[in-house]
C-alpha positions as CSV (number, residue, x, y, z in Angstrom):
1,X,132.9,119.0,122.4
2,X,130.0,118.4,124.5
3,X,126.2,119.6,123.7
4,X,126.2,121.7,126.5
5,X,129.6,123.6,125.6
6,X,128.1,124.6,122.3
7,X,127.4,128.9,121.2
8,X,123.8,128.2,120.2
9,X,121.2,125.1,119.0
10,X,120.5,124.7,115.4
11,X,117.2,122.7,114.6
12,X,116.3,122.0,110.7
13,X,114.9,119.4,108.7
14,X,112.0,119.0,106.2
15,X,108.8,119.4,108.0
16,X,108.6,123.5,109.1
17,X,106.0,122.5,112.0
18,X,108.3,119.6,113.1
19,X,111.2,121.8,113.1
20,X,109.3,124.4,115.1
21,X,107.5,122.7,118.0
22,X,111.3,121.1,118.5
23,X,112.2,124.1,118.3
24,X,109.9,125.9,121.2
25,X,110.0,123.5,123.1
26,X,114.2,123.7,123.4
27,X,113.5,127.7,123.8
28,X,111.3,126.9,126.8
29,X,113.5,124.6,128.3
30,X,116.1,127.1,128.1
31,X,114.1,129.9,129.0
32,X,112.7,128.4,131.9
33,X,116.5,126.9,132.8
34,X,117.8,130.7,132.8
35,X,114.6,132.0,135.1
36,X,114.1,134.4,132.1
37,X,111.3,136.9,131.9
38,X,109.2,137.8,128.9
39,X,111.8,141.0,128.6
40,X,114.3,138.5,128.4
41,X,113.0,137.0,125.3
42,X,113.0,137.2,121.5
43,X,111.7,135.7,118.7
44,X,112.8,136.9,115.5
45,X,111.1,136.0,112.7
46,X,113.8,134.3,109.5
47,X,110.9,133.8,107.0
48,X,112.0,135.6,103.5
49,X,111.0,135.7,100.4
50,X,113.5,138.3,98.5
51,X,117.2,139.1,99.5
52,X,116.4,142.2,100.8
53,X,114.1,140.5,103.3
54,X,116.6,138.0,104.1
55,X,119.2,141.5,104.6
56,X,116.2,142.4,107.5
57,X,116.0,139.1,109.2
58,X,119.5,138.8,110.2
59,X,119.8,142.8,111.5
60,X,116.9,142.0,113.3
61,X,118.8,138.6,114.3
62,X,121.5,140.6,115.5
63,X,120.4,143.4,117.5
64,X,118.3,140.7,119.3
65,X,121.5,139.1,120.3
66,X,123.7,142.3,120.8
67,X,120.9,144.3,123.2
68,X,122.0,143.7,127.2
69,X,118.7,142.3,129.4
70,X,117.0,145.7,130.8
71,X,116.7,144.0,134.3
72,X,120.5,141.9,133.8
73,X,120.6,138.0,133.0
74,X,121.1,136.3,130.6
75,X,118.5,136.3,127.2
76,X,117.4,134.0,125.2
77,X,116.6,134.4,121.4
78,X,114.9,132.4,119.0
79,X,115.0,133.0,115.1
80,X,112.4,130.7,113.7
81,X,111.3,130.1,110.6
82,X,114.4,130.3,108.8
83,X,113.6,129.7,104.9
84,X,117.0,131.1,103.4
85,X,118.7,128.3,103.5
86,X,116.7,126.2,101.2
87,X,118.0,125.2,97.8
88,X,115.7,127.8,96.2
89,X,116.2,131.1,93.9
90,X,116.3,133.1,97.3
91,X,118.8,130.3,99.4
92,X,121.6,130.5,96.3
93,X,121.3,134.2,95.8
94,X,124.4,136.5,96.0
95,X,123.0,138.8,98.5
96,X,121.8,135.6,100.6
97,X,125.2,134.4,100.8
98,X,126.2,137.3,101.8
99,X,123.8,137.7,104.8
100,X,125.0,134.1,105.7
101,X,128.5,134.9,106.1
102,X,127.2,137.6,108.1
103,X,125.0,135.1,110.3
104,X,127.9,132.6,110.7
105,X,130.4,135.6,112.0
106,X,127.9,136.8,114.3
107,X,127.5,133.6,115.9
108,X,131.1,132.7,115.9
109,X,131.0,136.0,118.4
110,X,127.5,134.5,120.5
111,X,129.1,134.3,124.5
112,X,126.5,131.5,125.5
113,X,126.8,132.8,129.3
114,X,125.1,135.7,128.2
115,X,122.5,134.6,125.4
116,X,121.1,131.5,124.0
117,X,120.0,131.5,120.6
118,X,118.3,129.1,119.1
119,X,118.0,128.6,115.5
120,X,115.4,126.9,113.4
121,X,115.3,126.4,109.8
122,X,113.5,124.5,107.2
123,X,114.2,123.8,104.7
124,X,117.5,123.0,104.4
125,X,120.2,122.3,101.9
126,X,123.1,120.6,104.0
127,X,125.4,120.6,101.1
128,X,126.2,123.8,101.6
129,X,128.6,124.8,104.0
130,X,127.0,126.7,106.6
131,X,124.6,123.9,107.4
132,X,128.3,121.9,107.7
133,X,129.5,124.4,110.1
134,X,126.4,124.4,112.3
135,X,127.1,121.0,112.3
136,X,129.9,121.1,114.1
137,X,129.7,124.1,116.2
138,X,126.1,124.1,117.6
139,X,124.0,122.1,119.7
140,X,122.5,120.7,116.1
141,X,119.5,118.6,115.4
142,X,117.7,117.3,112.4
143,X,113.6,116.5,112.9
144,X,111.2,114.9,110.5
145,X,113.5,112.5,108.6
146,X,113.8,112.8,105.1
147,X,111.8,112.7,101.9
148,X,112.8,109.8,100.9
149,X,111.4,107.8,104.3
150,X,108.0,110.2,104.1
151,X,106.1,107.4,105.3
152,X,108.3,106.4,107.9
153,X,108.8,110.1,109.2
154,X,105.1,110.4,109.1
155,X,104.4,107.1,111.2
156,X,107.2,107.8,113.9
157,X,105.6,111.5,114.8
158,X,101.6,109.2,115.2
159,X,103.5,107.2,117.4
160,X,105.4,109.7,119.1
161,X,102.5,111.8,119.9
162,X,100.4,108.9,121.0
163,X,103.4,107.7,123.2
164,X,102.6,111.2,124.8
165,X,99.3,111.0,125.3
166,X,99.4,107.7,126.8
167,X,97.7,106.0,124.0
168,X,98.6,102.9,121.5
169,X,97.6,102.2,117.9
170,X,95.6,99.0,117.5
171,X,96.3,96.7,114.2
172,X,95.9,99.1,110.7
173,X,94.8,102.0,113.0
174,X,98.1,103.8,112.1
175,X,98.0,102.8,108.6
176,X,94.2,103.8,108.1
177,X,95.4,107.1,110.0
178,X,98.1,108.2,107.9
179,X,96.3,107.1,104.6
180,X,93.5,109.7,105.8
181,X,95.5,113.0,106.7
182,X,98.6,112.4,104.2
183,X,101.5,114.0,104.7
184,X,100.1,116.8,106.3
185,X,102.2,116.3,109.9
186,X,100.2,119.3,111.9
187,X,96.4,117.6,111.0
188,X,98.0,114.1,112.0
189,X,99.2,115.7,115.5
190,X,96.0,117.5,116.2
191,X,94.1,113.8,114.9
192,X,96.2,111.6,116.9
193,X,95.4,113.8,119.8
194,X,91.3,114.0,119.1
195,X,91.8,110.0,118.9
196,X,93.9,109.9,122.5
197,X,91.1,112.0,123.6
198,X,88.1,109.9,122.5
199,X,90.0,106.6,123.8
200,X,90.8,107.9,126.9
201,X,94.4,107.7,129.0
202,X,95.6,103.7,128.4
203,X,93.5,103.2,125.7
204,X,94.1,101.3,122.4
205,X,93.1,103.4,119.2
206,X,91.2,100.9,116.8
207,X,91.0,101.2,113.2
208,X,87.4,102.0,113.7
209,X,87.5,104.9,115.4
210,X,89.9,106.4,113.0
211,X,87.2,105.3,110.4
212,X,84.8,107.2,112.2
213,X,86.3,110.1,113.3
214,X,88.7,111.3,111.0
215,X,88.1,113.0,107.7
216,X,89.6,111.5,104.3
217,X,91.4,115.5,104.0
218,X,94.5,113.7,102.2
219,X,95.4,114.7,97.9
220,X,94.9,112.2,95.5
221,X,93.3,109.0,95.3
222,X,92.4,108.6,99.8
223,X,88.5,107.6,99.8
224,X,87.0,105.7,102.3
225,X,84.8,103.8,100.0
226,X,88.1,102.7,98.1
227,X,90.0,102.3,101.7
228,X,87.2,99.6,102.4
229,X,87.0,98.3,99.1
230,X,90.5,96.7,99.4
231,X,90.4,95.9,102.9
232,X,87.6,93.4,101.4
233,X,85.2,95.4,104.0
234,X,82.1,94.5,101.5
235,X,79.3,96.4,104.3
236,X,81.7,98.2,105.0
237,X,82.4,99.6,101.0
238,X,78.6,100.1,100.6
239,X,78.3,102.3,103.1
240,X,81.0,104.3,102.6
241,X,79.7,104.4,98.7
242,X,76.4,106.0,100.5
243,X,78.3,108.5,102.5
244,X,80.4,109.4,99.0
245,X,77.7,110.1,97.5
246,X,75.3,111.8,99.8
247,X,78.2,114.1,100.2
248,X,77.7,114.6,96.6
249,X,80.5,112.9,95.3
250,X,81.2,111.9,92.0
251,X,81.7,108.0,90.6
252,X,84.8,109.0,88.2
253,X,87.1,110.1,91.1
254,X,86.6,107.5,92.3
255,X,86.8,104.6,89.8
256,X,90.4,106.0,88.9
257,X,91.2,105.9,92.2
258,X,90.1,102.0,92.1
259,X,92.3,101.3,89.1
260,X,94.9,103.0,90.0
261,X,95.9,101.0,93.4
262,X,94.9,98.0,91.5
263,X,97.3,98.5,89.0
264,X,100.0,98.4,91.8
265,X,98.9,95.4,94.0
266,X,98.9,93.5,90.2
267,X,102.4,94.4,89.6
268,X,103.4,93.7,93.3
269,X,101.1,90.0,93.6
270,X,103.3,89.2,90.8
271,X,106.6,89.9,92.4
272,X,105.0,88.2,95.5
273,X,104.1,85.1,93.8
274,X,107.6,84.8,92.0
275,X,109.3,84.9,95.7
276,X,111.0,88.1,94.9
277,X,108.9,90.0,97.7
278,X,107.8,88.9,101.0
279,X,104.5,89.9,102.8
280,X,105.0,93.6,103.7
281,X,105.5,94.5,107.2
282,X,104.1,97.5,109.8
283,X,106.4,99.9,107.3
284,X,106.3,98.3,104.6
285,X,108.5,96.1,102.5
286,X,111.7,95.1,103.2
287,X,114.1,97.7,101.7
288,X,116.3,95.5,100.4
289,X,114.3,93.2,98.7
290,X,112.6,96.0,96.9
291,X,115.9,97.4,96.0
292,X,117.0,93.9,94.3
293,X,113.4,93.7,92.7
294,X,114.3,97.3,91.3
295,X,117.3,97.1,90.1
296,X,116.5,93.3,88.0
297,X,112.9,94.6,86.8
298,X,112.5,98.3,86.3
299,X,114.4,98.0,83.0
300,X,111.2,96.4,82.0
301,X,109.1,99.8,82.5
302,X,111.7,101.6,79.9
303,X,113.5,103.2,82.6
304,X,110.3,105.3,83.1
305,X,110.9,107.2,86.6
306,X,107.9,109.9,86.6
307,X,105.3,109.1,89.3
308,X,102.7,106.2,87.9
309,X,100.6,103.6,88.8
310,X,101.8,101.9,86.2
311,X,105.5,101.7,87.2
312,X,105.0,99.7,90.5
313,X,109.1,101.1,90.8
314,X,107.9,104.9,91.1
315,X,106.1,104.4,94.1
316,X,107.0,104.6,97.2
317,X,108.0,101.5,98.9
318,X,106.3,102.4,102.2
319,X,102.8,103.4,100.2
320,X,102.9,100.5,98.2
321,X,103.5,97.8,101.3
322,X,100.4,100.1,103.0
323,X,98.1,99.2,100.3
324,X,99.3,95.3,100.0
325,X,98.8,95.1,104.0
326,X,95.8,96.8,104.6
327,X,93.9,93.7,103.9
328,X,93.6,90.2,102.0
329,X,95.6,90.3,98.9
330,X,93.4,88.6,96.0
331,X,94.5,86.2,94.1
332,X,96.1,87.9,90.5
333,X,92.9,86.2,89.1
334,X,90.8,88.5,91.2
335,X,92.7,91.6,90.2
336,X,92.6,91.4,86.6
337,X,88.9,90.2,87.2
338,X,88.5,93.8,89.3
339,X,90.3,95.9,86.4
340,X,87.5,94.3,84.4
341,X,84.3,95.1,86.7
342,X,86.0,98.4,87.0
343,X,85.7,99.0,82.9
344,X,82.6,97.8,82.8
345,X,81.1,100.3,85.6
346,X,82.9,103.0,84.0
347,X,80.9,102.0,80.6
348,X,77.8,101.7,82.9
349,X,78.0,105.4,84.4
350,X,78.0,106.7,81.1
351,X,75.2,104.4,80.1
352,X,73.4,105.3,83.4
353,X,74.6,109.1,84.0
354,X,72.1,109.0,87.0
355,X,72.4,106.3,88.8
356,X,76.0,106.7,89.4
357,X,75.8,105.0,92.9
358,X,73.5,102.0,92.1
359,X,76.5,101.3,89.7
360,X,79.2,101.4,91.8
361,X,77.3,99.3,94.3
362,X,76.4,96.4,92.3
363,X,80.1,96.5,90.9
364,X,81.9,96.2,94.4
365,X,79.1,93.5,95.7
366,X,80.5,91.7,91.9
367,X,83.9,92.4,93.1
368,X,83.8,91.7,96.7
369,X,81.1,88.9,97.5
370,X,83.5,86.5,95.1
């Protein structure tokens, strides 16, 4: 059955502002293909916490799509923000289900000629079976990939946007880009777009620029100083150092931060060096080479599979291949020798509680001018 023969469009995946702007932008389209006025229009909102509120959502949901046009013609609804559907205490309650056997009967009664609904949800639990049944009896999209390919998802909606704006991503720019904003995909929309707007239409977005003009807003271990510590930037390193602390950073932060992605390019210069990976690529490394390097050596960790820098195997594949490529590998000899310098500043901030930065500065000029 063709797309266009389809009762209504169903829009989910992972990312709620994903799923949304695909999700106005199909109820424009539509709204604009009917000649529909703002009385014409609905948006209901499917955001619920407790049963009750999901109960509210779909009346509301339905006497959108049962009221006739005032002025004639055909309306268009959208119920955004669906969040019942989610593998969650509210998505596998009794009264939910309920309320989706409702949802499902009411659009198995939708007369496109006379409304077009659109529906968009996130997140989702496809398992179930109306997710299935949207499947096969909607207009049905899935945005945003999966958690699983994060990094990949992440890197396609940068390029995507800068595809739009007329703009391209110069060598690391991308990488340096996505290891600033995380996974946050609204901030790296609005950045991509400051960056399209400070290079101008045609323009090539360098890795200095997103230096420059992005903030490091991402969780966890994303500092510039560490950022141009292993892209063996050594002016680049001290100044960032300066800007840490001027900002009135602290040395600890950052120092795990420094061991940690250390302890990862160790584990993976070793897998590089016995042949069993090859130099990571724009996306990292090949998928099935890290699957064969799992599967023979994460026995080896104990079968560990919680989240650490010491389990190269718990990392993502995609994260890991950004931090090998983002510069000049060292030598393993020039690891361990940076795990060591590390120590030793860590012994030296507690030695020299105030001169935090003077210590951090003579350790990466140690570490980097070798």
């Amino acid at each position: 059955m063709p797309a266009a023969s389809k009762a209504f469009t169903f829009i989910c995946g992972p990312d709620d502002f994903l799923v949304n702007r695909v999700g106005k932008e199909r109820f424009d389209e539509l709204a604009a293909d009917a000649n529909a006025d703002e009385y014409s229009r609905d948006v209901i909102s499917g955001f619920a916490n407790k049963v009750d509120e999901v109960e509210t959502a779909v009346n509301r949901f339905r006497d959108a799509v049962q009221t006739v046009s005032m002025f004639g013609g055909k309306r268009i609804v959208w119920f955004k923000d669906v969040s019942f559907l989610a593998d969650n205490v509210t998505g596998r309650a009794e009264g939910t289900l309920r309320q989706v056997e409702a949802l499902q009967e009411l659009l198995e009664k939708v007369n496109p000629d006379e409304v077009a609904v659109v529906i968009t949800a996130a997140p989702v639990d496809r398992r179930r079976t109306f997710p299935k049944w949207c499947e096969a009896n909607s207009d049905f999209t899935v945005t945003g990939g999966d958690s699983e390919n994060a990094g990949e998802a992440l890197a396609a909606v940068a390029l995507a946007e800068a595809q739009k704006m007329g703009v391209t991503f110069g060598e690391h720019a991308l990488e340096m880009l996505l290891t600033k904003v995380g996974a946050n995909t609204r901030l790296l929309t609005e950045e991509v777009r400051k960056l399209a707007t400070h290079a101008g239409d045609g323009a090539v977005i360098e890795e200095a620029a997103v230096v420059d003009l992005v903030a490091n807003v991402a969780e966890g271990d994303f500092f510039e100083a560490a950022d141009r510590f292993f892209a063996g930037d050594l002016h680049g390193a001290l100044h960032a150092l300066q800007r840490h602390f001027f900002a009135g950073g602290d040395a600890r932060p950052l120092l795990i931060s420094l061991q940690n992605r250390t302890r990862i390019l160790i584990q993976a210069r070793v897998l590089m060096d016995a042949g069993e990976l090859r130099a990571p690529g724009p996306y990292g490394f090949d998928k099935a080479a890290w699957a064969r390097a799992q599967s023979t050596y994460s026995e080896l960790f104990g079968g560990d599979a919680e989240k650490s820098s010491y389990n190269l195997f718990t990392q993502n594949q995609w994260y890991v291949g950004k931090l090998v490529g983002s510069g000049k590998l060292p030598s393993l000899r020039r690891l361990i020798d940076n795990q060591q310098e590390f120590v030793r500043a860590f012994e030296g901030i507690v030695q020299r509680p105030n001169e935090q930065e003077t210590v951090l500065r003579e350790m990466t000029v140690r570490c980097l001018a070798a």
